[in-house]
C-alpha positions in Angstrom: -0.7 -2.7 7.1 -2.2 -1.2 9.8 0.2 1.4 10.7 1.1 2.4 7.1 -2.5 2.8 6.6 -2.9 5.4 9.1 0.6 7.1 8.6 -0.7 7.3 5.1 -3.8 9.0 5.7 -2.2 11.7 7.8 0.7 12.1 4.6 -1.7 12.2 2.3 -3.2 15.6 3.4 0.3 17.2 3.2 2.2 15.1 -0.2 -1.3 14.0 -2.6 -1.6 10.4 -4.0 1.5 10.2 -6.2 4.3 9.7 -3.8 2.8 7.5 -1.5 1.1 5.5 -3.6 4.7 5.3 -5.8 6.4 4.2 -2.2 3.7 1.6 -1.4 4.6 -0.4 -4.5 7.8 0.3 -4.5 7.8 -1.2 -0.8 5.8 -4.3 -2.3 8.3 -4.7 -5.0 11.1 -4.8 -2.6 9.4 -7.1 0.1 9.1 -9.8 -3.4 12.1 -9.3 -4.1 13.5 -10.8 -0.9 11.6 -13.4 -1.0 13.8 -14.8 -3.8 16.8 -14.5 -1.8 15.4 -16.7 0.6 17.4 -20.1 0.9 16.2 -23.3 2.2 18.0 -23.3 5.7 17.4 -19.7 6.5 15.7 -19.1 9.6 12.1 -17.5 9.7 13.4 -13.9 11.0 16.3 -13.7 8.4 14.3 -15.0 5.3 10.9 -14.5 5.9 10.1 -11.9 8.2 12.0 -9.0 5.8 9.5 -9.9 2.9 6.3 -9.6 4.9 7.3 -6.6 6.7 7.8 -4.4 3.7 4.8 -6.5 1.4 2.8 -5.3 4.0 3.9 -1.7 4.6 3.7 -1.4 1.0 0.5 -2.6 0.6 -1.2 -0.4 3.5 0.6 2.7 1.4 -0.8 1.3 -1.6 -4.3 0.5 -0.3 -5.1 3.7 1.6 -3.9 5.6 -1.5 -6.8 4.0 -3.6 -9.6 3.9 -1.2 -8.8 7.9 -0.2 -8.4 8.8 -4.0 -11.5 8.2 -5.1 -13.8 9.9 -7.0 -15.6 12.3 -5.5 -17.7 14.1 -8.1 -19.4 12.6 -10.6 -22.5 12.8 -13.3 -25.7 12.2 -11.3 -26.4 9.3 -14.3 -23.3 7.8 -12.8 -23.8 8.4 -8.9 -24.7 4.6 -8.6 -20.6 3.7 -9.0 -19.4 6.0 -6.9 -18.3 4.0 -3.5 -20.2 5.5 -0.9 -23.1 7.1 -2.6 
């Protein structure tokens, strides 16, 4: 997560939200889905370790991509739910 994270934050400047925000979950959605290929006597490299290495990748994408998205400008009423004001 931590790599993606930064990677992320130096893409974003270049690509916007969309794409890496669309790759993070895609990247989650894939590391799930080998979880259920998994079997019972599969060692921890071969069934676990592919799942947590792209649920994590994707979820630094994904996670960066909401925290640098957000809003920026907003109605003084509404300054109070800004993050960071």
């Amino acid at each position: 997560m931590l790599v993606t994270g930064a990677v992320c934050q130096y893409v974003l400047t270049f690509t916007g939200v969309r794409i890496p925000l669309v790759t993070g979950l895609v990247l989650v959605s894939g590391g799930l889905f080998c979880y259920t290929r998994r079997t019972p006597d599969a060692s921890y490299a071969a069934g676990m370790l592919p799942g947590l290495l792209l649920t994590a990748a994707g979820a630094g994408l994904a996670c960066s991509c909401c925290s640098w998205s957000r809003p920026r400008r907003c109605a003084r009423r509404r300054a109070g739910s800004r993050p960071g004001s």
